[in-house]
C-alpha positions in Angstrom: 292.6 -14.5 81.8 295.1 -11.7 82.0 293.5 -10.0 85.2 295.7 -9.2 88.2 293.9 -10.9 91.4 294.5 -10.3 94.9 293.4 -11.6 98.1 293.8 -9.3 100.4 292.6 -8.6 104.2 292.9 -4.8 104.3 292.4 -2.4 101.7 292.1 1.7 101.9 291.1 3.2 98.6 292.1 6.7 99.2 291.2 10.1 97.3 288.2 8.9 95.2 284.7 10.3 93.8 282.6 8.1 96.3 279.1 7.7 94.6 276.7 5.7 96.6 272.8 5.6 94.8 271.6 3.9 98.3 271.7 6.6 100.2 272.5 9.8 97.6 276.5 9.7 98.7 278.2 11.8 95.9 281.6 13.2 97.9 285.5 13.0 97.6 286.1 10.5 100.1 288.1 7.2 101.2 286.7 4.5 101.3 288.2 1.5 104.1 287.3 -2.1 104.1 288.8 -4.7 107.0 288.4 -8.6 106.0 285.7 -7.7 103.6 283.7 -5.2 105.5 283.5 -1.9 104.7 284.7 0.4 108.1 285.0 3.9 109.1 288.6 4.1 110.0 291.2 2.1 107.9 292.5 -1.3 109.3 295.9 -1.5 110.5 297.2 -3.4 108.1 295.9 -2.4 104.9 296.9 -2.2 101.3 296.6 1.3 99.7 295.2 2.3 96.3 295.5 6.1 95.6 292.0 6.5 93.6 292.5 10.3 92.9 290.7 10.8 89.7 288.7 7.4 89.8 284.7 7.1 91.1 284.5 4.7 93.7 280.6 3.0 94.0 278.9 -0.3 94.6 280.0 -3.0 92.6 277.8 -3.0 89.3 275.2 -5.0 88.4 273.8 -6.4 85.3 270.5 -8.7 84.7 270.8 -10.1 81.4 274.1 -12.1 80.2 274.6 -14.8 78.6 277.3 -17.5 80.0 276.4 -20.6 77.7 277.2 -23.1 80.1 276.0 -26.1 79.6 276.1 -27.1 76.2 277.9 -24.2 74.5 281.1 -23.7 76.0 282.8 -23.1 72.4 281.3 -19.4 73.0 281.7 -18.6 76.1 281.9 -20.7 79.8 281.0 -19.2 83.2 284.7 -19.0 84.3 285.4 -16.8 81.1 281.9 -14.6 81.0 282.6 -14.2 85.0 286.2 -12.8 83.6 284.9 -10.6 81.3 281.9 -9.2 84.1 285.1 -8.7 86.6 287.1 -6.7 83.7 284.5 -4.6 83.0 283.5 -3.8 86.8 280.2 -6.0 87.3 280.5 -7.4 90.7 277.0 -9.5 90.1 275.2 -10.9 86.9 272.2 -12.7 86.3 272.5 -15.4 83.5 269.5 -16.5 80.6 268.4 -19.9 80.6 268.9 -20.9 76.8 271.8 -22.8 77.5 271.6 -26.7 76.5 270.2 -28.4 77.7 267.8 -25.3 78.8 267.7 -23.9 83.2 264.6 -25.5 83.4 265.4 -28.1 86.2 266.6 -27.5 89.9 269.7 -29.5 89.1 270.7 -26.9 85.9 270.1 -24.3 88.5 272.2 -25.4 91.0 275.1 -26.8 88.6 275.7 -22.8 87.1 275.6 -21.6 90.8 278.1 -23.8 92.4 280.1 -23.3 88.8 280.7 -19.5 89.3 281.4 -20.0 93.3 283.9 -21.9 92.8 285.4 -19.4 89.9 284.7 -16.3 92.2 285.0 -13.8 90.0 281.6 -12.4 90.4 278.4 -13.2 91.9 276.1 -15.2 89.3 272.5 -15.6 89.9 270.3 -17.6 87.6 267.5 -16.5 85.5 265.3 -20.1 84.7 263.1 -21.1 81.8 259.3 -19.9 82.5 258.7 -23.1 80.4 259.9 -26.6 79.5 263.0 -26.8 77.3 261.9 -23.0 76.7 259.5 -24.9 74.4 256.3 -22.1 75.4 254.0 -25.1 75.5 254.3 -26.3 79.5 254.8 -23.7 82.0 257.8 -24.9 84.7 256.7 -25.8 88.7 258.8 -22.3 89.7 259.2 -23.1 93.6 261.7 -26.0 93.3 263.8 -23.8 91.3 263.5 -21.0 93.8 264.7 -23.3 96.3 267.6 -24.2 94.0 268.3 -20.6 93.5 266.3 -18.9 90.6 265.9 -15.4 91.0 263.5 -14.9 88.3 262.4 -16.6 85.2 262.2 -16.4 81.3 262.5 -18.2 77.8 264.6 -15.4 76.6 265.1 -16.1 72.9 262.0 -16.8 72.8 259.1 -14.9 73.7 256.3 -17.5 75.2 253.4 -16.5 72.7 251.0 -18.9 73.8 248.3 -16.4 75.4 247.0 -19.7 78.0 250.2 -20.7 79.0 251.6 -17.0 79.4 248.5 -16.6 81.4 249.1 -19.4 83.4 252.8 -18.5 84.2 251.2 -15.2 85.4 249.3 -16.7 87.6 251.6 -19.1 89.3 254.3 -16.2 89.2 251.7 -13.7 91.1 250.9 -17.0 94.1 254.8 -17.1 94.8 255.7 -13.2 94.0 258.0 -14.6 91.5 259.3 -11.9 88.7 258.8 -13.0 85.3 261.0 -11.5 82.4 259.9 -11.4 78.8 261.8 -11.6 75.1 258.7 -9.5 74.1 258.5 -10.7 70.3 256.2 -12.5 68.1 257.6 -14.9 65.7 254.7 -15.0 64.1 255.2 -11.2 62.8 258.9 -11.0 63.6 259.6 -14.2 60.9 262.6 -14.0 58.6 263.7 -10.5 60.0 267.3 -9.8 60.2 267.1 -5.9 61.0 264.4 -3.3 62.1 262.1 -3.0 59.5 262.3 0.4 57.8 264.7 2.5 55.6 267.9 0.9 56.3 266.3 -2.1 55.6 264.9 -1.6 52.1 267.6 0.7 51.3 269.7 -3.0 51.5 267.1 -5.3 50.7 267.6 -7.3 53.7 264.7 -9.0 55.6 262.8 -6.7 58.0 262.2 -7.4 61.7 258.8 -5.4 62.7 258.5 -3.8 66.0 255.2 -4.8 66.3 256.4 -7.8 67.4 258.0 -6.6 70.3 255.0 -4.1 70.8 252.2 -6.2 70.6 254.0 -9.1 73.3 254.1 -6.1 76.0 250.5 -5.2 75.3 248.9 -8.5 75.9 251.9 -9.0 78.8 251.0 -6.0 80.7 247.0 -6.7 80.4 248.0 -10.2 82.3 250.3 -8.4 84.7 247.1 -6.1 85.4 245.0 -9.1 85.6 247.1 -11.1 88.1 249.5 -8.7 90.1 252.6 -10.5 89.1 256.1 -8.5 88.9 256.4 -8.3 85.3 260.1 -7.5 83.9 260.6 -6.0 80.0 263.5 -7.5 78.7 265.9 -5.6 76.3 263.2 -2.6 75.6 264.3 -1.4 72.3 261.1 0.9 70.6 259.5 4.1 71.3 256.0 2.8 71.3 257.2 -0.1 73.9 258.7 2.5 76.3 255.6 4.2 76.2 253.1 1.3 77.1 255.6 0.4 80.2 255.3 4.4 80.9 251.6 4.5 81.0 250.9 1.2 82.2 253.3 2.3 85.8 251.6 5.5 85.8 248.1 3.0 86.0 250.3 1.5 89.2 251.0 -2.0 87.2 254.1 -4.0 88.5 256.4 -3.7 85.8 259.5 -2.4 85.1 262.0 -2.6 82.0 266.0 -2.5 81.1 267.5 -1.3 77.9 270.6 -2.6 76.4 274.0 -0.5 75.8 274.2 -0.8 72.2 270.4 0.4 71.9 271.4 3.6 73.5 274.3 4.7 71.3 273.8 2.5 67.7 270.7 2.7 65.2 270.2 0.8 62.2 272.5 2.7 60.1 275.2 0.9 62.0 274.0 -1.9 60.0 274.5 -0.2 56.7 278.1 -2.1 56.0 276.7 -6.0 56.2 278.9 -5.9 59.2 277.6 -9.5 61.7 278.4 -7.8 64.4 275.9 -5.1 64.5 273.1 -8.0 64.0 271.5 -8.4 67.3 268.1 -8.9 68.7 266.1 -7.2 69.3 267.5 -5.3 66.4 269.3 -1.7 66.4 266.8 0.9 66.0 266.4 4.6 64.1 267.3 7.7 65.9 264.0 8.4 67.3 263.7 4.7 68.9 266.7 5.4 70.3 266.1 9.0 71.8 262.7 7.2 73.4 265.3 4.5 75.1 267.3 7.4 76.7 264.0 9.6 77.8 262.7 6.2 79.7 265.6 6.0 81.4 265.1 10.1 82.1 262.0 9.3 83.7 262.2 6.3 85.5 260.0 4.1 82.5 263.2 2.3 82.4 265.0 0.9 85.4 267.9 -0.2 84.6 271.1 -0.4 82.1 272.4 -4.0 80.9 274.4 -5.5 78.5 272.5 -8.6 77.3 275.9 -10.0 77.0 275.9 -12.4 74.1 279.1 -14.4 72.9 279.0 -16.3 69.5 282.1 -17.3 67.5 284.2 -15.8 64.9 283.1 -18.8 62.9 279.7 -18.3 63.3 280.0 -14.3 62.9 281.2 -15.2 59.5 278.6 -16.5 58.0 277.1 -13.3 56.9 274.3 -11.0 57.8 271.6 -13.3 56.9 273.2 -16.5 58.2 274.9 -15.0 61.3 273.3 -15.6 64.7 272.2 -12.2 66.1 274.1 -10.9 69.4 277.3 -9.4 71.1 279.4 -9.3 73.7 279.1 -6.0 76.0 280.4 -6.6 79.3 284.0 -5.4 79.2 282.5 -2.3 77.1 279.6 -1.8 78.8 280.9 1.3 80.9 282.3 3.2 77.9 278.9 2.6 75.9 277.1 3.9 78.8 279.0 6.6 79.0 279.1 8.1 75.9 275.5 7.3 75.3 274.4 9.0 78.3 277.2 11.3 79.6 278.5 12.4 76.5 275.4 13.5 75.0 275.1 15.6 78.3 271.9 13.8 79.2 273.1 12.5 82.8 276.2 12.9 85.1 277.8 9.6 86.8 275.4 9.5 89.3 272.6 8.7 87.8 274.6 6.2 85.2 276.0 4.3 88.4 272.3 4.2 89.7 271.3 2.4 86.6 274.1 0.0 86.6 274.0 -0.3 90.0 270.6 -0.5 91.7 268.1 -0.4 89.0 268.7 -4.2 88.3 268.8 -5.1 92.3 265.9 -3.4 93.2 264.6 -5.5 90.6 265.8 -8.9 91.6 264.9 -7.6 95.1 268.3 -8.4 96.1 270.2 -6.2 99.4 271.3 -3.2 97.4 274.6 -2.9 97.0 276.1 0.3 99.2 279.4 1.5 100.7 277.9 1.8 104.3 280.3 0.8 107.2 279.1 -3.2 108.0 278.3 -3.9 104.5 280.4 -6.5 102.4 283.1 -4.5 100.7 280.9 -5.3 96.7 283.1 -1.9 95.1 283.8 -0.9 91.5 286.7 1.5 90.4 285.8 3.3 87.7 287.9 5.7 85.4 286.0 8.0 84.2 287.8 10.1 81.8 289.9 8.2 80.4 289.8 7.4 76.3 290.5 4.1 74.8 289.6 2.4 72.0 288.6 -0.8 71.9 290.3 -3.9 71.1 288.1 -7.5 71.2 291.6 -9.4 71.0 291.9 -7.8 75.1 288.8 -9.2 75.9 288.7 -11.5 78.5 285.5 -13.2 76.7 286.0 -16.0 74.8 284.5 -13.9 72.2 285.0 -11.3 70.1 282.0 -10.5 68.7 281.6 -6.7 69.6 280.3 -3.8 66.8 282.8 -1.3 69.0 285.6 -2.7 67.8 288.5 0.4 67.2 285.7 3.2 68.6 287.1 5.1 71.4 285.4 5.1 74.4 285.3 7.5 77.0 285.2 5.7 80.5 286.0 2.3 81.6 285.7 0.4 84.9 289.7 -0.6 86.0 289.3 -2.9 89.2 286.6 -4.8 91.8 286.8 -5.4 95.1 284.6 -8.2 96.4 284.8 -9.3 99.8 288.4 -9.8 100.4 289.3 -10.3 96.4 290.5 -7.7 94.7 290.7 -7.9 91.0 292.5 -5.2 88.7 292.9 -4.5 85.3 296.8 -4.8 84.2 296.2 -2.1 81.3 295.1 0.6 83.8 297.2 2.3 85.9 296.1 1.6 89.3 298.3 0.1 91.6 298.6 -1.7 95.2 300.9 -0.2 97.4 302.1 -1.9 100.7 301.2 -5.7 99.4 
């Protein structure tokens, strides 16, 4: 696991950039927490980490990962995707349902969620199946999973095409103010596509996925979400036109928001150019302009928040090709850096607003108590560095796979430690130490 972790009853964290999105905090600050809680005057037995140079804010959060447990532990298994959240500063994550067999049973639910307590490594909430075995043909009874734990539901990997049964999860979403989140695609027009459709595409006669599909699932979604009232959640936005039905259908008032991935805010399909597996994902990498429209919704508040879609396949399975190759990557550990230079780095936002979006975007959301450094809050903290330069190495991860396109690109931020109640957990590569243990 190679992560250095500490339990500890006192900690002061002393000298860093305190950024709080709960309640606009932005200040040079310290920042004291006493068995777990965050105080305003340091306990009297405390560890001390000097955090000059580092941002101190709420521990970051991330809707849409991929643990693959049950069923496909050879990937990835909720102790080692919990590793891998911790290591790249993610203090809570929401795992997909397509495990197998699928989240679609109160029993699934509860089986991931006593899994990553007794890891503890990060909070996990489950994301279930809207329908049976994800199958799009029998929409799930939703309250016994609530009551199990669910904080939303989907069939990511699949969009649920079915315009009756979509309908009908609408409708039983809106009676318990349940949020439903979509894989906005059409197989039906999506078939046999193993890139975005356009230039890149026939420049290397590969298979073209159309965004239509991913355009014409949020149309018909949002006319149901204006129909019925239910909280309606755009998975993975990736196109210009999608961003710009979520933008006109909140300016109508409709309950919906939207999250974009890392890698669609820095790659486009010319990343694809070099057959390399790794850059296959789905929905696919987009051209420039896609891209641009991705960074603008976040701008303006279309898009809520930042995640990583965190998806671990194989080396074996990476190698099968482009065509063969099952589409995803891992972004946890990197998600930080990606942010960063997409965002930052192109001077589009400061680290404010990128800690909002990692932050409380995604527990607004979930409707989940927003994460804050307030005195009586649980200490839930992320250390970030945010100026230093590394370049990425997938044999570090603390994933059980690899399978990353930013493999040797230098990155210009990364998150170095979490504190969670009274766990601390630190990276051994950075150079922040405990003093006084």
């Amino acid at each position: 696991m190679n992560l250095n972790i500490l339990q500890v009853d006192g900690v002061v964290i002393r000298h860093g950039r305190v950024i709080d999105p709960s309640c606009g905090r932005d200040e040079i600050a310290d920042v004291f927490i006493n068995r777990g809680v965050i105080t305003t005057s340091p306990p009297s037995k405390a560890v001390q980490l000097d955090a000059t140079g580092l941002i101190i804010c709420p521990g970051l959060s991330d809707m849409h990962v991929h643990l693959r447990e049950p069923g496909q532990t050879h990937k990835e298994t909720i102790e080692t995707g919990s590793a891998a959240a911790a290591a790249g500063g993610f203090t809570f994550l929401a795992c997909m349902p397509n495990t197998s067999p699928p989240l679609d049973q109160p029993d699934r639910v509860r089986f991931v969620l006593d899994r990553a307590k007794q890891v503890d490594l990060c909070e996990v909430g489950v994301v279930a199946c809207i329908t049976r075995d994800r199958a799009g043909r029998e929409v799930v009874d939703l309250e016994p999973l609530l009551e199990a734990g669910a904080v939303a539901f989907s069939d990511d990997g699949n969009g649920v095409e079915d315009d009756d049964v979509m309908r009908e999860a609408f409708v039983r979403a809106a009676a318990v103010d349940a949020l439903i989140i979509q894989h906005c695609e059409y197989k039906k027009i999506s078939a046999g596509g193993v890139m975005h459709l356009g230039d890149v595409s026939r420049r290397l006669n590969l298979p073209g996925l159309d965004p239509r599909s991913e355009e014409a699932m949020i149309e018909r979604d949002l006319q149901l979400a204006r129909e019925t009232g239910a909280r309606y959640h755009v998975a993975h936005i990736s196109t210009a036109k999608a961003v710009d039905r979520v933008r006109r259908a909140k300016a109508e008032g409709v309950r919906v928001s939207a999250e974009v991935c890392t890698h669609h805010l820095l790659l486009t399909d010319e990343a694809c150019a070099g057959g390399e597996p790794n850059t296959k994902m789905h929905p696919p990498l987009r051209p420039q302009t896609d891209v641009d429209a991705c960074r603008q919704g976040l701008l303006d508040g279309t898009i809520d928040c930042i995640v990583t879609d965190h998806a671990p396949h194989t080396a074996d399975e990476k190698a099968l090709g482009f065509l063969r190759a099952p589409a995803g990557i891992v972004g946890l550990e990197t998600a930080v850096g990606v942010a960063a230079k997409a965002m930052g780095d192109a001077g589009l936002a400061d680290w404010a607003r990128i800690v909002d979006w990692m932050t409380t975007g995604s527990e607004r959301i979930l409707r989940r108590n927003l994460p804050g450094l307030a005195p009586e809050k649980r200490a839930n903290v992320s250390l970030v560095d945010p100026k230093t330069r590394y370049v990425v190495d997938p044999q570090r991860f603390r994933s059980q796979s690899r399978n990353s396109p930013f493999s040797g690109c230098e990155l210009p931020a990364r998150a170095v430690g979490t504190i969670r109640g009274t766990k601390v957990v630190l990276l051994p590569e950075s150079e922040l130490q405990m003093k006084g243990r």
